[in-house]
C-alpha positions as CSV (number, residue, x, y, z in Angstrom):
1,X,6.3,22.4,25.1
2,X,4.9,24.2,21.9
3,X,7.1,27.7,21.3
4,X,5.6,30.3,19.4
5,X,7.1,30.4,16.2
6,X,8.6,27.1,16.0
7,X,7.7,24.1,14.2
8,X,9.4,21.1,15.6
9,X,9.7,17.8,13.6
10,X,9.8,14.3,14.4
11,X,9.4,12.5,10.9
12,X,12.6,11.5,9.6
13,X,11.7,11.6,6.3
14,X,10.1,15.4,6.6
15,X,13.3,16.1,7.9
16,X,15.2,14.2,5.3
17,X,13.0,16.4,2.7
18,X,13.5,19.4,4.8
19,X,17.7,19.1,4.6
20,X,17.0,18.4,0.7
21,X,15.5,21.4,0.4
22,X,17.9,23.6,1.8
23,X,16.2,24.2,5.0
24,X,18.3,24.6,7.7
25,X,16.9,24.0,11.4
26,X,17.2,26.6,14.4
27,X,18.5,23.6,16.5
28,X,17.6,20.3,18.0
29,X,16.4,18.9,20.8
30,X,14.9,15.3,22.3
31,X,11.2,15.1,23.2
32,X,9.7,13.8,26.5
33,X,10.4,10.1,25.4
34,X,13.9,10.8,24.1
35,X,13.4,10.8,20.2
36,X,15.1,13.5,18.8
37,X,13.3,16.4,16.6
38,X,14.4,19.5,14.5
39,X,13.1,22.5,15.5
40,X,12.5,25.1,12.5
41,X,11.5,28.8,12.1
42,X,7.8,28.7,10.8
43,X,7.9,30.6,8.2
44,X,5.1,30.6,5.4
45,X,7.8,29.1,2.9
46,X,8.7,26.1,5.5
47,X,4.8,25.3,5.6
48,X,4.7,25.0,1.9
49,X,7.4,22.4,2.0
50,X,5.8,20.7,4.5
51,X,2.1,20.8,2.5
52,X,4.1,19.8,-0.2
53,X,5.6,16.2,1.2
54,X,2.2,15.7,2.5
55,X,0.7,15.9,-0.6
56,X,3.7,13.7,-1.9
57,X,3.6,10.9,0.5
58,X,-0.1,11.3,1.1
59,X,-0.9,7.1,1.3
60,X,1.6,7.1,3.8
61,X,0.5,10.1,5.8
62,X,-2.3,11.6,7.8
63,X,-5.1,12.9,5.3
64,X,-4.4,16.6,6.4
65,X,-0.9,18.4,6.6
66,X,0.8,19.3,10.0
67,X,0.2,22.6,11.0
68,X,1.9,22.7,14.2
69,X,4.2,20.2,16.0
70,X,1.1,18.9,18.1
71,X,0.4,17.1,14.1
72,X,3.4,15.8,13.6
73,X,3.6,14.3,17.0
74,X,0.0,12.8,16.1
75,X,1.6,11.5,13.1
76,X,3.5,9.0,14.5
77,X,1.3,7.4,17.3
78,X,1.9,9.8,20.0
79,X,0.0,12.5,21.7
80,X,1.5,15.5,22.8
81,X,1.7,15.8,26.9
82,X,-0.8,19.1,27.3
């Protein structure tokens, strides 16, 4: 389930970017189907990472960034259970 506050992320290599950067998660956790995910503060300076990959891997990715988890959970084939 979506938290307030919380950006949770499922793409390894966001998360490998992520740890490059410095950014440290709040915790982790598995999703409904088991695959694990980092969960993060949002903070405006963690969404400018993020927009950044994006706009790094863009051919690889979906055309607009990830806003919330509900995104990143779209970026991989899956839709979130509402």
């Amino acid at each position: 389930m979506h938290e307030p506050g919380k950006y949770k992320v499922h793409d390894a290599g966001l998360q490998a970017w992520l740890r490059y950067q410095k950014i440290q998660p709040l915790y982790w956790e598995r999703d409904e189907h088991g695959v694990p995910l980092l969960v993060y503060e949002k903070t405006p300076v963690l969404m400018e990472l993020v927009r950044m990959y994006w706009e790094k891997n863009a051919k690889f990715l979906p055309k607009d960034p990830p806003e919330t988890w509900y995104d990143t959970l779209a970026s991989i084939g899956r839709k979130p259970q509402l």
